[in-house]
C-alpha positions in Angstrom: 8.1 -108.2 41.8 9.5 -104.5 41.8 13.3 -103.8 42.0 14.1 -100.8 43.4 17.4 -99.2 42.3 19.2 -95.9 44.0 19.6 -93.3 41.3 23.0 -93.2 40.0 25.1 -91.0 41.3 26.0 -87.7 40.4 29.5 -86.6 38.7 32.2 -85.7 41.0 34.1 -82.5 40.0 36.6 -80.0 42.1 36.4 -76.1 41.2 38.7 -73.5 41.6 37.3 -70.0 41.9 40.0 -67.1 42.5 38.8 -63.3 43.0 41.6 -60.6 42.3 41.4 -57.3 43.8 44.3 -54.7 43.9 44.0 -51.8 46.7 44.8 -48.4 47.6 44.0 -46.7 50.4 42.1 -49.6 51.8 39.8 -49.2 49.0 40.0 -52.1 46.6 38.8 -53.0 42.7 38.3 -56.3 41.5 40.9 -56.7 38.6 40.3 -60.1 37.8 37.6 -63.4 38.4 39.2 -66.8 37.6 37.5 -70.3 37.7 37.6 -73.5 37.1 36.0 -76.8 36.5 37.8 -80.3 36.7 35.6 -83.3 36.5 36.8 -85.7 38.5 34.8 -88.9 38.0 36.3 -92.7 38.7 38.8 -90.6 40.8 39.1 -90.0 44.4 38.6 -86.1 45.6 40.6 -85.7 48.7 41.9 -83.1 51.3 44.6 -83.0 53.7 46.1 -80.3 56.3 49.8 -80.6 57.1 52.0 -78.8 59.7 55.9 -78.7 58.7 58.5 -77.7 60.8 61.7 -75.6 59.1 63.7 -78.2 56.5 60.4 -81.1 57.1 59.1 -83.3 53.6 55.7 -83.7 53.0 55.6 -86.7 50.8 52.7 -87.8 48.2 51.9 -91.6 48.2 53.5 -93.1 45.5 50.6 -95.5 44.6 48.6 -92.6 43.2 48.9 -90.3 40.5 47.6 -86.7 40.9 45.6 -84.7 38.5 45.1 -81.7 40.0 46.6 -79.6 43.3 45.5 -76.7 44.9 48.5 -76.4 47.8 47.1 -73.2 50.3 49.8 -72.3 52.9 51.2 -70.1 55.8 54.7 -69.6 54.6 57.1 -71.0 51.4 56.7 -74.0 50.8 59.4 -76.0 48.0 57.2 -77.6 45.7 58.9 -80.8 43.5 56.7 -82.9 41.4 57.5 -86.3 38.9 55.5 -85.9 36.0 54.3 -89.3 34.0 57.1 -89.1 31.6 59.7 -88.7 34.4 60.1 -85.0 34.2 60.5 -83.0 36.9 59.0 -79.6 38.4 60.5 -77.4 41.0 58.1 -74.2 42.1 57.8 -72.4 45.4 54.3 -71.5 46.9 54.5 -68.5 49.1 50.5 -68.5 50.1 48.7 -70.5 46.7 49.6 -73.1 44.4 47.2 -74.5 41.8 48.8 -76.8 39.7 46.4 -78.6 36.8 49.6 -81.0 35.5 49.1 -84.8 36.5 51.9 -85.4 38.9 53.4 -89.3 40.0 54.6 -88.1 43.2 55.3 -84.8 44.4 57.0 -83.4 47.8 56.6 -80.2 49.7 59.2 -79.0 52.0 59.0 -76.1 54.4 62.0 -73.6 53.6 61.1 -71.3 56.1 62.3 -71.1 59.6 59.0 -71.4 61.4 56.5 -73.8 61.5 53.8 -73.6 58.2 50.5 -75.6 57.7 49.1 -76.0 54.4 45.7 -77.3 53.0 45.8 -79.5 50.1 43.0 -80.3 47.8 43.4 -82.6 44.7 42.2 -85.4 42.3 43.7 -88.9 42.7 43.7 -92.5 41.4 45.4 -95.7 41.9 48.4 -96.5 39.4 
């Protein structure tokens, strides 16, 4: 008798890769390459795209703790996250957030007067 197994599977990571250029004339120079590497296994990597109206929440769920956030967006955005120990953040994203703090619950309010849509991309698990 033979048992056949599937191979295990592969660890689960998010990067973050940022390219800094400053211009003049239309003629730009790279000032700067960033990256990084979270590994992400026995956690969930997940995505989401939001629209917010002027004055809307965006609201996290509450049953899941965040590792890491990477918050693209249109327009400010009014960024307040609850840390484990109950301490609070306040930051505004104006087009890129990337935030490598584990978070409880975190909201993002538009505080612009037109509509903004944001991508989101971060590591979760279940409290």
């Amino acid at each position: 008798m033979t048992y056949i197994t599937g191979s295990a599977s592969p660890p689960q990571s998010l990067g973050v890769e940022l390219k800094v250029v400053v211009g003049r004339n239309q003629i730009q120079r790279t000032v700067g390459n960033y990256s990084a590497l979270y590994f992400a296994d026995q956690s969930n990597i997940q995505d989401a795209y939001i629209e917010l109206e002027s004055l809307k929440v965006w609201a996290s769920n509450p049953q899941e703790t965040y590792q890491q956030l990477i918050v693209s967006c249109s327009g400010p955005l009014e960024f307040v996250g609850i840390r484990p120990d109950g301490s609070s953040v306040s930051l505004t994203a104006n087009k890129l957030l990337v935030l490598d703090t584990e978070f409880r619950k975190f909201t993002l309010t538009n505080v612009n007067t037109e509509r903004v849509r944001a991508s989101l991309n971060y590591v979760s698990t279940r409290q």
